[in-house]
Backbone of each chain as ProteinMPNN parsed JSONL, in Angstrom:
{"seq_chain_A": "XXXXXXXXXXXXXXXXXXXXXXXXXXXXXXXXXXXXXXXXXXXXXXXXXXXXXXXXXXXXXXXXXXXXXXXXX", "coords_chain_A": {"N_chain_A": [[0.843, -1.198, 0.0], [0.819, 2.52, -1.028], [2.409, 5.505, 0.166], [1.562, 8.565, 0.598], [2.851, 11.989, 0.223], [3.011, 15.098, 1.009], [4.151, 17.431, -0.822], [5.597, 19.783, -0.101], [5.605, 19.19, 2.219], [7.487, 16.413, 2.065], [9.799, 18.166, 1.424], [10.91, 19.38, 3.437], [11.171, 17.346, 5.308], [12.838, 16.249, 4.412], [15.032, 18.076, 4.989], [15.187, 18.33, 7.12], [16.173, 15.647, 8.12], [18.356, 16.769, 6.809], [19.561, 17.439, 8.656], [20.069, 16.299, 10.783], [21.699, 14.651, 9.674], [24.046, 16.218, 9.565], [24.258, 17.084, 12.28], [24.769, 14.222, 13.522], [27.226, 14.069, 11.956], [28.565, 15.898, 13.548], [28.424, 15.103, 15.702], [29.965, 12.222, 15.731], [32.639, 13.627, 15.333], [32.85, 14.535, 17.571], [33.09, 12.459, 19.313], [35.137, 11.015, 18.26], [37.265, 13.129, 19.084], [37.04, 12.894, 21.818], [37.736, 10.324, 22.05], [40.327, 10.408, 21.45], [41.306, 12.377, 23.391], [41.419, 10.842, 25.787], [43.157, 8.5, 25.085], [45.168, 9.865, 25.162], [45.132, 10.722, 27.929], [45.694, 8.017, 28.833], [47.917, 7.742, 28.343], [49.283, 9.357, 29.484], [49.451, 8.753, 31.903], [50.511, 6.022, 31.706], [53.049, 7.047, 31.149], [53.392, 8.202, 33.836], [54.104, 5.751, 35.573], [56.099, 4.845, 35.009], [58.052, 7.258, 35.85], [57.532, 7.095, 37.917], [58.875, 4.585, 39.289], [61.173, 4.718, 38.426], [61.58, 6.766, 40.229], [61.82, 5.239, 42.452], [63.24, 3.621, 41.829], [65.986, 5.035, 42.315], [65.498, 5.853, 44.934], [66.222, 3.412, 46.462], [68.3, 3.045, 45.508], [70.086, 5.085, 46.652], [69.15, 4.255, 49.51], [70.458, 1.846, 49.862], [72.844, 2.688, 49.723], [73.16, 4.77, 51.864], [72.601, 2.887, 54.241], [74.913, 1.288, 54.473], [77.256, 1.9, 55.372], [80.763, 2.777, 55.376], [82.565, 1.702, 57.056], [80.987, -0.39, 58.265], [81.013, -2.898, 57.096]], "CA_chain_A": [[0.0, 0.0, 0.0], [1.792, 2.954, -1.286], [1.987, 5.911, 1.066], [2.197, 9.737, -0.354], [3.191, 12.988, 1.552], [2.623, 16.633, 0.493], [5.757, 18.216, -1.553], [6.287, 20.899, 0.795], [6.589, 18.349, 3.539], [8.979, 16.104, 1.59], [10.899, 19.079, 1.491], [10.932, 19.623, 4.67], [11.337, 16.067, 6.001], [14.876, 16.396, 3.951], [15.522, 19.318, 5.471], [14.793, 17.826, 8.468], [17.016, 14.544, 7.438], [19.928, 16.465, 5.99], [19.83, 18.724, 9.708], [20.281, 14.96, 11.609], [23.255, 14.05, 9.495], [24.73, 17.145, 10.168], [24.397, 16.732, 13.562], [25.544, 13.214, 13.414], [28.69, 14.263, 11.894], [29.321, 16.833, 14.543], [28.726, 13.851, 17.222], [31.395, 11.614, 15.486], [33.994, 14.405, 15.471], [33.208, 15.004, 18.956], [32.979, 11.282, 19.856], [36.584, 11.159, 18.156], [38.197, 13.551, 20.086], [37.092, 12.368, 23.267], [38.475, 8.973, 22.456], [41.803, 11.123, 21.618], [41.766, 12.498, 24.288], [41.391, 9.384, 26.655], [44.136, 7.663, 24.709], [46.31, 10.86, 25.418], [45.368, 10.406, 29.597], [46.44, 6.902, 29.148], [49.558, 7.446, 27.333], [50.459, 10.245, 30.633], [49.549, 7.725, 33.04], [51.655, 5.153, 31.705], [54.293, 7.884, 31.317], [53.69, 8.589, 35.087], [54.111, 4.88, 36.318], [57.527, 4.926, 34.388], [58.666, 7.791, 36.328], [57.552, 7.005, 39.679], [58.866, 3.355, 38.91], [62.864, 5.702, 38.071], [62.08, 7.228, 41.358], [62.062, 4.254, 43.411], [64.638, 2.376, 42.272], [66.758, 5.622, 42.95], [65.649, 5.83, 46.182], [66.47, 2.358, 47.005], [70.084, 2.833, 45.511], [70.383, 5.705, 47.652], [68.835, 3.73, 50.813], [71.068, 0.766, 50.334], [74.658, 3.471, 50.101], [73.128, 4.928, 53.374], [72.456, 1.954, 55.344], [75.868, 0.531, 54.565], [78.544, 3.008, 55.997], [82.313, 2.376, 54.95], [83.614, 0.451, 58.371], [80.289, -1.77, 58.589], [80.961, -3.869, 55.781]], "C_chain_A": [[0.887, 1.26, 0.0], [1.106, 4.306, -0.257], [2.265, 7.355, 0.56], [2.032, 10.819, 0.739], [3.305, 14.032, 0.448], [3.692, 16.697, -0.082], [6.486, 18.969, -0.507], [6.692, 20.236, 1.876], [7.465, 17.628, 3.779], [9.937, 16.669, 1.82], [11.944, 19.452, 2.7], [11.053, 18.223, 5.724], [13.129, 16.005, 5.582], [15.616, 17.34, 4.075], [16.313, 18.719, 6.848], [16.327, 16.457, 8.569], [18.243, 15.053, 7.446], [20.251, 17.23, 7.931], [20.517, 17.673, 10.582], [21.296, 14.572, 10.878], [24.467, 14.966, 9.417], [24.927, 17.282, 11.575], [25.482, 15.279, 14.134], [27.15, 13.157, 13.266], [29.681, 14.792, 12.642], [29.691, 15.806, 16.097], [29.835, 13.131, 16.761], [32.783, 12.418, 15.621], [34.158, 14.371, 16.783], [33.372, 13.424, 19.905], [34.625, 11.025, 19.965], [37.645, 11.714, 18.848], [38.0, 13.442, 21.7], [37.982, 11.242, 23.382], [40.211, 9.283, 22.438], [42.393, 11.593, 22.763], [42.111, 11.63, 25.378], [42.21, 9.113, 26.405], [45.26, 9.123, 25.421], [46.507, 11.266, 27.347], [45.752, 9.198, 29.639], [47.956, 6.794, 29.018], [50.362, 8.409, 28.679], [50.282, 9.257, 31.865], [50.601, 6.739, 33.392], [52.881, 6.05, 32.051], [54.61, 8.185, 33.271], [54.084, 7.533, 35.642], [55.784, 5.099, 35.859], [58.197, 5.784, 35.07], [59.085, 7.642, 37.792], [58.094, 5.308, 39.832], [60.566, 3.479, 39.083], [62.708, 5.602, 39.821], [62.848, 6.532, 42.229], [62.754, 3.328, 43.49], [65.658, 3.171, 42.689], [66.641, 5.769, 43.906], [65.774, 4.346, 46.596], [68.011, 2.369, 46.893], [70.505, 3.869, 46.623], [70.179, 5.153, 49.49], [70.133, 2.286, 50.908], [72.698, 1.296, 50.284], [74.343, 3.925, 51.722], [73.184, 3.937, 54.319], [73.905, 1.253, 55.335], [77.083, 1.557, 54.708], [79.688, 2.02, 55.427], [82.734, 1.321, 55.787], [82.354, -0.211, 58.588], [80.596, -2.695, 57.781], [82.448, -4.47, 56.313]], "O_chain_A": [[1.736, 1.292, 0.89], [-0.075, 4.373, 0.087], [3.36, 7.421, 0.001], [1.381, 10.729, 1.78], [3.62, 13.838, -0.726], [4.417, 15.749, 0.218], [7.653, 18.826, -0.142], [7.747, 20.437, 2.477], [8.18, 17.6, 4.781], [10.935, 16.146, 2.316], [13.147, 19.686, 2.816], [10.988, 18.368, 6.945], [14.163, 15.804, 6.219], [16.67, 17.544, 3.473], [17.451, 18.697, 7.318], [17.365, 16.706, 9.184], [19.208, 14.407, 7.854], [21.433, 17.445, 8.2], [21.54, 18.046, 11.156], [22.078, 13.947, 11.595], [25.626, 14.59, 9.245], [26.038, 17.685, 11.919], [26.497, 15.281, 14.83], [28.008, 12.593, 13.945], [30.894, 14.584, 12.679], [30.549, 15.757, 16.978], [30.858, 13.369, 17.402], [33.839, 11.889, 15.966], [35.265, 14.221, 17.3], [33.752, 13.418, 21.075], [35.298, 10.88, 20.986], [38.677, 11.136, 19.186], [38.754, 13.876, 22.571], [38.764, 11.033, 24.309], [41.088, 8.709, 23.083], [43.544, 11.397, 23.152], [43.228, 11.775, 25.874], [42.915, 9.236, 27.406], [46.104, 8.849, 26.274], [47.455, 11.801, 27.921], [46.35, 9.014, 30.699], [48.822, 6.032, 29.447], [51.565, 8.336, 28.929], [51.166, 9.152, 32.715], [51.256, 6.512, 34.41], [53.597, 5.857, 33.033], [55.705, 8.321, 33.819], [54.706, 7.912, 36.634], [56.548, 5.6, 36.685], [59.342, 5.343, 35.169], [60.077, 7.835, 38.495], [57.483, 4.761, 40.75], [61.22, 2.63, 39.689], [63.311, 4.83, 40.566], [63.957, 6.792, 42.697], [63.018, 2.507, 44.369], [66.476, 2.595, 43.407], [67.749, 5.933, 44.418], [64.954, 4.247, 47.509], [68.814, 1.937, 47.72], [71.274, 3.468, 47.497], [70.855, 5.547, 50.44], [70.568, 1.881, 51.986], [73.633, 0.596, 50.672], [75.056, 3.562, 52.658], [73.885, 4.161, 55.306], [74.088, 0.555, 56.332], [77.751, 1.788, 53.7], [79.561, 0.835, 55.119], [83.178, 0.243, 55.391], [82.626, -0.993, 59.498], [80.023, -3.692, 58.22], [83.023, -5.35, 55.673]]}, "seq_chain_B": "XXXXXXXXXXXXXXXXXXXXXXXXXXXXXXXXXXXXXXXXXXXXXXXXXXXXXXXXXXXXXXXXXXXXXXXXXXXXXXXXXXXXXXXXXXXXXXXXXXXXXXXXXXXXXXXXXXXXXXXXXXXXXXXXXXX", "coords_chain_B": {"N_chain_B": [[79.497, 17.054, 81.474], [79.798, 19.266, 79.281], [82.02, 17.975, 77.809], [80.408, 15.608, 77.261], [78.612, 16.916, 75.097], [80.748, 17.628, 73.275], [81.328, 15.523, 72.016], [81.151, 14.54, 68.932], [79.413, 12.438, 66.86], [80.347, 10.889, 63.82], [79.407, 9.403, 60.395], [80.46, 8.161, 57.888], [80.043, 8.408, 54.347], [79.601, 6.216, 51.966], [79.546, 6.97, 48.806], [78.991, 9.626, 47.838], [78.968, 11.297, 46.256], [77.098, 9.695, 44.211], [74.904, 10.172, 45.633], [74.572, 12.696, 45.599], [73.876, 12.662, 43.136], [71.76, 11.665, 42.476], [69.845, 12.333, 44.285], [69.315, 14.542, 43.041], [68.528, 14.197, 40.636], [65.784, 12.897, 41.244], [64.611, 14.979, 41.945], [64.32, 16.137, 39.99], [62.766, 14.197, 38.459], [60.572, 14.438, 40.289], [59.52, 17.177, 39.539], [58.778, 17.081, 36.59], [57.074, 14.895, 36.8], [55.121, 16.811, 38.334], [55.142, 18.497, 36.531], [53.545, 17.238, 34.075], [51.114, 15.958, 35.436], [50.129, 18.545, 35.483], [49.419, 18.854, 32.719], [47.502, 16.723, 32.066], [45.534, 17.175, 34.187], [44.454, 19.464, 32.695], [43.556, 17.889, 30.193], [42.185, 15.964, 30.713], [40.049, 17.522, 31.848], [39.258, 19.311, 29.489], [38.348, 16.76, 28.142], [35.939, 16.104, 29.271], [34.794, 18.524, 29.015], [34.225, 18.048, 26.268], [32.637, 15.794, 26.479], [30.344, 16.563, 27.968], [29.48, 18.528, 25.907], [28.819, 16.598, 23.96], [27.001, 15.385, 25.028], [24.466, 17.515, 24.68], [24.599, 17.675, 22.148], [23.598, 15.218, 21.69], [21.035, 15.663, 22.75], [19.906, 17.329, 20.951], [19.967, 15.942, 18.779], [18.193, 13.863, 19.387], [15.734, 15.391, 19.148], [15.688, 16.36, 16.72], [14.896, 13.576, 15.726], [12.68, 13.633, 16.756], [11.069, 15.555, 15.706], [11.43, 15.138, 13.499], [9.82, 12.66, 13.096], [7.548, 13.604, 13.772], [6.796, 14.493, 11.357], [7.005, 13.039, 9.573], [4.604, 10.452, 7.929], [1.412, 9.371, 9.334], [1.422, 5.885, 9.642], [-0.033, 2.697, 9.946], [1.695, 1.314, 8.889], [4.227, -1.626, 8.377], [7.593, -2.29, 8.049], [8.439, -5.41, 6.631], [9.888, -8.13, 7.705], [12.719, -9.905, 7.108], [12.245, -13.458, 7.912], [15.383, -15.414, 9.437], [17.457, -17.808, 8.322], [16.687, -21.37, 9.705], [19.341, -22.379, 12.326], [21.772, -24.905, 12.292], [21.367, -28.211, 14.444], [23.577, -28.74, 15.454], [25.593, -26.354, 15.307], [24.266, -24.822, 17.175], [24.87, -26.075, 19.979], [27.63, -24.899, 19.734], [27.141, -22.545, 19.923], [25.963, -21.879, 22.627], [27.739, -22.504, 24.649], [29.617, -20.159, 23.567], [27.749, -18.335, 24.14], [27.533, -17.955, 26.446], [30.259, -17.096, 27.534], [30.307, -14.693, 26.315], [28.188, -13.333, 27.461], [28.769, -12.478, 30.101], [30.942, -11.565, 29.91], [29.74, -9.286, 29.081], [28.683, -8.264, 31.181], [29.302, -6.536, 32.689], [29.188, -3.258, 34.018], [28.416, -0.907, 31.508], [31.005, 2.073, 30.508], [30.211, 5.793, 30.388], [31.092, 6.896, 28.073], [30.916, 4.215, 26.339], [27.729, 4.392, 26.634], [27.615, 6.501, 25.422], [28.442, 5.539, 22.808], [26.534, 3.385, 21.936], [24.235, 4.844, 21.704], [24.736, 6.597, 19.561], [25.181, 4.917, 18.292], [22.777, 3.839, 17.695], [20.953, 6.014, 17.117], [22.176, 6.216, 14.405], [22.089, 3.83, 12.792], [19.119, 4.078, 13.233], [18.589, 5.998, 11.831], [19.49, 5.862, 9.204], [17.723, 3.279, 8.568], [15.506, 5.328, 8.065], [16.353, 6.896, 5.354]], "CA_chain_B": [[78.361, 17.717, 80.595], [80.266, 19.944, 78.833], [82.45, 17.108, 77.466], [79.44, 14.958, 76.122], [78.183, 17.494, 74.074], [81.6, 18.321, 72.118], [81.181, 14.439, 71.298], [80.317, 13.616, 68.143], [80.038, 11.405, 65.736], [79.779, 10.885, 61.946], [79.366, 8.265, 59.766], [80.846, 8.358, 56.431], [79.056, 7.932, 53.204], [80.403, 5.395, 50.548], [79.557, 7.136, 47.557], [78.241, 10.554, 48.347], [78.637, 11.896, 44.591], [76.101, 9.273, 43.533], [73.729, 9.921, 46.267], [73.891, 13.764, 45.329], [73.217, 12.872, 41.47], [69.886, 10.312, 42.394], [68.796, 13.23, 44.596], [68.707, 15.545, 41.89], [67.569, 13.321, 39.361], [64.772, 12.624, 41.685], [64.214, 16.169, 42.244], [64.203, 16.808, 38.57], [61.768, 13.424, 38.399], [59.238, 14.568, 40.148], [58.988, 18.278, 39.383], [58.486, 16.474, 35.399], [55.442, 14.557, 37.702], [54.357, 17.471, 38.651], [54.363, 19.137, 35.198], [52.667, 16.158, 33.682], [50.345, 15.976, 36.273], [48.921, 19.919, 35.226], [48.77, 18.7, 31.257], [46.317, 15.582, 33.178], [44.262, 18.008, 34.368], [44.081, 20.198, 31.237], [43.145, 17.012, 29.342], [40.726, 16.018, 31.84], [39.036, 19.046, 31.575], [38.761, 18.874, 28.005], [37.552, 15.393, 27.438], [34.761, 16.472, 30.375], [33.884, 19.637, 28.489], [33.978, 17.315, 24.773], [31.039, 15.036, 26.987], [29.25, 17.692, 28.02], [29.108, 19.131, 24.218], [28.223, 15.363, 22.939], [25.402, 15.449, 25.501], [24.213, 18.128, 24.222], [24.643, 17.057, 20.199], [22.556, 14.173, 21.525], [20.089, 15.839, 23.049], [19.452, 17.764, 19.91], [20.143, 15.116, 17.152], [16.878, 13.37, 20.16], [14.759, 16.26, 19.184], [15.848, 16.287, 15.456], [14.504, 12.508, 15.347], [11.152, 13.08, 17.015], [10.431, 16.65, 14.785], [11.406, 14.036, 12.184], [8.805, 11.723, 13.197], [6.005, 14.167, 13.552], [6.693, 15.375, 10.231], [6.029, 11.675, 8.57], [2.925, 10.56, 8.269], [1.455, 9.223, 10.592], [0.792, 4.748, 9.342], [0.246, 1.742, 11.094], [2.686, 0.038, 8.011], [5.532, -1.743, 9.248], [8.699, -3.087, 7.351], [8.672, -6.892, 6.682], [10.612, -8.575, 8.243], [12.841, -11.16, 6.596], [12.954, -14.354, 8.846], [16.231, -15.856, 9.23], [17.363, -19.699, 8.3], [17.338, -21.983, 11.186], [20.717, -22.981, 12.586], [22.16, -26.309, 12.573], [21.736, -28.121, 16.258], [25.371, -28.75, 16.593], [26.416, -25.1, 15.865], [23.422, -24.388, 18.234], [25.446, -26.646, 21.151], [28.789, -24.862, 20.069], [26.953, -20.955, 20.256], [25.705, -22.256, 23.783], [28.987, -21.811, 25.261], [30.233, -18.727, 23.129], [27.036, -17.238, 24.13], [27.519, -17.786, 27.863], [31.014, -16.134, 27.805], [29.67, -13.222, 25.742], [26.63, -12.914, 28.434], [29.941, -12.515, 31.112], [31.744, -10.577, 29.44], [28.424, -7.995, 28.642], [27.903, -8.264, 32.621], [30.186, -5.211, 33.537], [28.885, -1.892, 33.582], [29.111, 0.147, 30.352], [31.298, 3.128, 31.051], [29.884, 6.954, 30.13], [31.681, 6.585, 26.91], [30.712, 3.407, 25.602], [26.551, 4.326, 26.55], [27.068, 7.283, 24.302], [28.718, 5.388, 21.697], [25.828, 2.45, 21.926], [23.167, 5.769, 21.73], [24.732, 7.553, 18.6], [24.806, 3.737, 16.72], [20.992, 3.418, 17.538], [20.185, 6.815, 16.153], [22.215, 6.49, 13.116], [20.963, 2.798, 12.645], [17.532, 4.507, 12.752], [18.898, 7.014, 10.54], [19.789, 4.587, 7.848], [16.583, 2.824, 8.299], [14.292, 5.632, 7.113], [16.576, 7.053, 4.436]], "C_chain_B": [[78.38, 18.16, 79.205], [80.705, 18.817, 77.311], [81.975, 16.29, 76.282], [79.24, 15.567, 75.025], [79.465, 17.876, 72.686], [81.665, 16.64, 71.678], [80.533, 14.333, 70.565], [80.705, 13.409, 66.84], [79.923, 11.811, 64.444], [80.387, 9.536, 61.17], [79.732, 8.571, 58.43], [80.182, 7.253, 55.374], [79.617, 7.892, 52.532], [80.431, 6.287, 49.627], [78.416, 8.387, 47.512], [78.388, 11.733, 46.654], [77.141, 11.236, 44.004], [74.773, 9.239, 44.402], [73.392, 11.075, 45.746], [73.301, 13.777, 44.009], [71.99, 12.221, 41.753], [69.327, 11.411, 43.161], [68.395, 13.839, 43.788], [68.087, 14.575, 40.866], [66.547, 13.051, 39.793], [63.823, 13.712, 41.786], [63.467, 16.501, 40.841], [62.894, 15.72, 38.013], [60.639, 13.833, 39.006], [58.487, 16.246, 40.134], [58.739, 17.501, 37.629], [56.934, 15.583, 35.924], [54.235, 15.743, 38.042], [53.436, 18.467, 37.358], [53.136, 18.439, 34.424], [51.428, 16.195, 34.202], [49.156, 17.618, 35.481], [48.44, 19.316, 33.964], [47.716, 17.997, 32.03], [45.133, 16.446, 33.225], [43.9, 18.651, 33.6], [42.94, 18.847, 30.303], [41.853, 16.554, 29.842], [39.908, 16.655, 31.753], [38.597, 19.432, 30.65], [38.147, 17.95, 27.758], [36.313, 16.119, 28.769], [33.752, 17.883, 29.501], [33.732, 19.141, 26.84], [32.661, 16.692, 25.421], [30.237, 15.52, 27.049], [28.509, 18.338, 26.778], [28.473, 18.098, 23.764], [26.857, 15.428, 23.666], [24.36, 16.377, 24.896], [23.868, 17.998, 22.527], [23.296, 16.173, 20.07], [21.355, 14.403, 21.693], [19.462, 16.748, 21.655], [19.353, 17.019, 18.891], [18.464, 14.086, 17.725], [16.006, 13.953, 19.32], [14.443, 16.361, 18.106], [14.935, 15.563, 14.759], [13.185, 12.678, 15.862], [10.574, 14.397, 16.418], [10.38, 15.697, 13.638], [10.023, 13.475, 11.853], [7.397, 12.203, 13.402], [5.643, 14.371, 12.229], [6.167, 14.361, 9.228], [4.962, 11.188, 9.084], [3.038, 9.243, 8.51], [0.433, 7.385, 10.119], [0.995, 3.777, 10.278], [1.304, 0.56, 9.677], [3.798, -0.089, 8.9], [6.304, -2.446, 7.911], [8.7, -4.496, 7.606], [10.289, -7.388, 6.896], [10.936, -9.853, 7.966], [13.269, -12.37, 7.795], [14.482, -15.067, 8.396], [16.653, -17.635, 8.305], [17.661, -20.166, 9.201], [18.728, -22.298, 11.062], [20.602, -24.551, 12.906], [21.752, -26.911, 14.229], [23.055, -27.732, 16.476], [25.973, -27.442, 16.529], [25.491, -24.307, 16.918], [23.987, -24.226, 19.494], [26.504, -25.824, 20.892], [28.813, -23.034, 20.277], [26.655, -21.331, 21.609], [27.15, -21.464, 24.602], [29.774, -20.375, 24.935], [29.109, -17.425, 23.858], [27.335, -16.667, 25.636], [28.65, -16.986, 28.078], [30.713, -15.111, 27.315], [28.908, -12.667, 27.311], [27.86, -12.528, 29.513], [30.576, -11.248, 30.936], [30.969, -8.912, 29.306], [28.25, -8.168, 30.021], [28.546, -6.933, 33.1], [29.758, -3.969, 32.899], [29.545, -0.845, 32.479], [29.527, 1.212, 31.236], [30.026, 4.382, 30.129], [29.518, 6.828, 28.531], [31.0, 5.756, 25.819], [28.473, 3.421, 25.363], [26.397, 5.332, 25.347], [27.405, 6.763, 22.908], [27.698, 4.699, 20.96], [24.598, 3.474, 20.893], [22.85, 5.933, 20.638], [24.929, 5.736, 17.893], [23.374, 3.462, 16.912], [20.957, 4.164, 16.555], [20.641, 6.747, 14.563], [21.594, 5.097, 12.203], [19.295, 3.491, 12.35], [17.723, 5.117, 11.354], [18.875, 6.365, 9.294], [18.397, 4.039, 7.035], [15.811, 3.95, 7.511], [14.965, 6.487, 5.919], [16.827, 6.077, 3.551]], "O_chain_B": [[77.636, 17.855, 78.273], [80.116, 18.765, 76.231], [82.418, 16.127, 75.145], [79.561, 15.043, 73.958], [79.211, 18.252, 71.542], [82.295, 16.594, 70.622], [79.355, 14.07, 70.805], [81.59, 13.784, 66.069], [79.482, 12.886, 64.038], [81.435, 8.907, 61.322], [79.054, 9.451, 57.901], [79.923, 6.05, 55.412], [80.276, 8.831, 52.086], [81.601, 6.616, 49.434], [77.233, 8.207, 47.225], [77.786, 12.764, 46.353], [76.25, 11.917, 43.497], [73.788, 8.558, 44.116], [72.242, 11.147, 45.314], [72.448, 14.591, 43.657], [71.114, 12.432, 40.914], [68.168, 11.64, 42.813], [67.184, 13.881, 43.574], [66.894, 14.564, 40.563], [65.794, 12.801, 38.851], [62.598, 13.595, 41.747], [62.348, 16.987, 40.676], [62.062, 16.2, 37.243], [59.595, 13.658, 38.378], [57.359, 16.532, 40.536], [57.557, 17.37, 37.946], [55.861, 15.752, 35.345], [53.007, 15.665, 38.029], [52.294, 18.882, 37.161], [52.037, 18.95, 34.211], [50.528, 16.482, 33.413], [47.972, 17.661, 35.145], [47.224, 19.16, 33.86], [46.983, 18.727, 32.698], [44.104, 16.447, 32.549], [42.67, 18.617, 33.557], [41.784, 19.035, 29.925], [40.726, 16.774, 29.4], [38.791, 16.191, 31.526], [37.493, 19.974, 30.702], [37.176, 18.158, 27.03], [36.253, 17.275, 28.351], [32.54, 18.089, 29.435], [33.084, 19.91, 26.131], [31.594, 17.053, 24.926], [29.231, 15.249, 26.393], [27.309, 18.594, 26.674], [27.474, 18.366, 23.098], [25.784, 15.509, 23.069], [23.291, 15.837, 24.612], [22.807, 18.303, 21.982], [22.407, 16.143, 19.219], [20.484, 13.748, 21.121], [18.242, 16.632, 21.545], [18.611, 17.399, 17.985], [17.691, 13.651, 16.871], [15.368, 13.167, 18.619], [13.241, 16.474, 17.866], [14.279, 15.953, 13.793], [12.385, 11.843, 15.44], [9.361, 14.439, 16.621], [9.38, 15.525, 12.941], [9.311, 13.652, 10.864], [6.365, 11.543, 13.28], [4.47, 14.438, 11.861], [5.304, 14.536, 8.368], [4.449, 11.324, 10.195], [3.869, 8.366, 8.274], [-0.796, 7.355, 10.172], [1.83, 3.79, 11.182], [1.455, -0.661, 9.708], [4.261, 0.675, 9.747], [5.724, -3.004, 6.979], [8.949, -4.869, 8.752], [11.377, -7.087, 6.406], [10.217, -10.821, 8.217], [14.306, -12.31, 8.456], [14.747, -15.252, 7.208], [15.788, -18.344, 7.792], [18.672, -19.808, 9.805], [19.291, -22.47, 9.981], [19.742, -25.197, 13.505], [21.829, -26.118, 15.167], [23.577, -26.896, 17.213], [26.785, -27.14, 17.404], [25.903, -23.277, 17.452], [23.962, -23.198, 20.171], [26.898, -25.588, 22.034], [29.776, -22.333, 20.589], [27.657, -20.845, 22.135], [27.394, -20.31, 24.956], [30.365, -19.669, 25.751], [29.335, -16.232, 24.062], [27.384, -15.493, 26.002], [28.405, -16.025, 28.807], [30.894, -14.222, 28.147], [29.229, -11.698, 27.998], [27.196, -11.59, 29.955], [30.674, -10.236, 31.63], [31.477, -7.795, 29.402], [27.026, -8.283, 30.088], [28.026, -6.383, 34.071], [29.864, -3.639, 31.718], [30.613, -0.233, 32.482], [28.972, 1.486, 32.3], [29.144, 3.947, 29.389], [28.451, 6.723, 27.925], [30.596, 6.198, 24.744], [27.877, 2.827, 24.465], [25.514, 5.256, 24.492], [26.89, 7.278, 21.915], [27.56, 4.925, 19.758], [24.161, 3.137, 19.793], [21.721, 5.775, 20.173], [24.668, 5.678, 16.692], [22.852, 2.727, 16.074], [20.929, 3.763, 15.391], [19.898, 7.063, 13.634], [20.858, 5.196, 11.222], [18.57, 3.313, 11.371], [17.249, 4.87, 10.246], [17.998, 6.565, 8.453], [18.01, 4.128, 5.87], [15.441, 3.666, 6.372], [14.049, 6.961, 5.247], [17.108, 6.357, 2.386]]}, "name": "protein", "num_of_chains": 2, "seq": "XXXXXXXXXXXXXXXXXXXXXXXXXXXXXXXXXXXXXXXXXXXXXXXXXXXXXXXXXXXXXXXXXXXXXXXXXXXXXXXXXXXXXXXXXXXXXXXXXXXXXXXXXXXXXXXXXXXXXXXXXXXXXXXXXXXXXXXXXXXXXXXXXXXXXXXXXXXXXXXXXXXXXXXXXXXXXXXXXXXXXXXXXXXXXXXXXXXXXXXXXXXX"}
């Protein structure tokens, strides 16, 4: 059963239509740079374990020159 | 009294060059923590104010789809719907198990992220459908 719609409202339904894939597009960009951004807090996170990872083995080399004085050994 | 007090000791440190370079290098490690740390929060603050904007996108691209839907007219037709072909039993018995780890795996709360991603593939799925 075939189903028919005014002209002017066609018009206006693809108005309507093109306004939602304009929108759409603006959500994917913005979807995109969220996930950019995310990847770019993971990537400083890691970077932070790596540092605080440095720290602590320098403070261990430094804890194991202190604890061992010259004449204990 | 006197005596005691001009006593005292000291302990000598093995290798007191390489303790002063690991201090500084430590020093210099975590003021680089600390810098890091501000970008963090910059970024943070961005992806938070990108969500906020998508909420927003969504809530309008919502409003888009139901001006849409006033605007077509208004039938009780529906799209036929092609049935599938049954499945075999035995790949029946061997989805059984795939399905149950799936169902496991789908048990952990979607994040933020992944509800809006779920959202914007409905609407454009819809989208699809009536163009």
């Amino acid at each position: 059963m075939p189903v028919f719609v005014k002209v002017d409202e066609y018009k206006e339904i693809l108005d309507v239509l093109d306004m939602i894939k304009g929108k759409m597009r603006e959500i994917r960009g913005t979807l995109g740079s969220i996930n950019s951004l995310r990847n770019e807090e993971e990537a400083e996170l890691a970077m932070w374990n790596r540092t605080i990872n440095e720290i602590e083995k320098k403070i261990e080399s430094i804890d194991g020159i202190m604890f061992k004085p010259e004449h204990t050994e | 009294m006197k005596t005691q007090s001009e006593e005292i000791f000291f302990v000598q440190v093995k290798a007191p060059n390489e303790i002063r370079r690991n201090i500084l290098e430590i020093l210099r490690d975590i003021v680089e923590v600390l810098k890091k740390f501000e970008k963090f929060k910059l970024i943070k603050h961005q992806k938070l104010e990108k969500i906020t904007h998508l909420r927003l996108l969504l809530k309008q691209a919502n409003k888009m789809m139901s001006d849409l839907k006033l605007k077509l007219p208004q039938t009780s037709l529906r799209a036929v719907v092609v049935k599938e072909a049954p499945k075999l039993p035995k790949k029946q018995v061997y989805n059984k198990g795939r399905k149950k780890a799936e169902e496991k795996t789908q048990k952990r709360e979607p994040t933020e992220l992944e509800r809006l991603e779920s959202e914007l593939n409905a609407i454009e799925s819809k989208l699809k459908g009536l163009t």
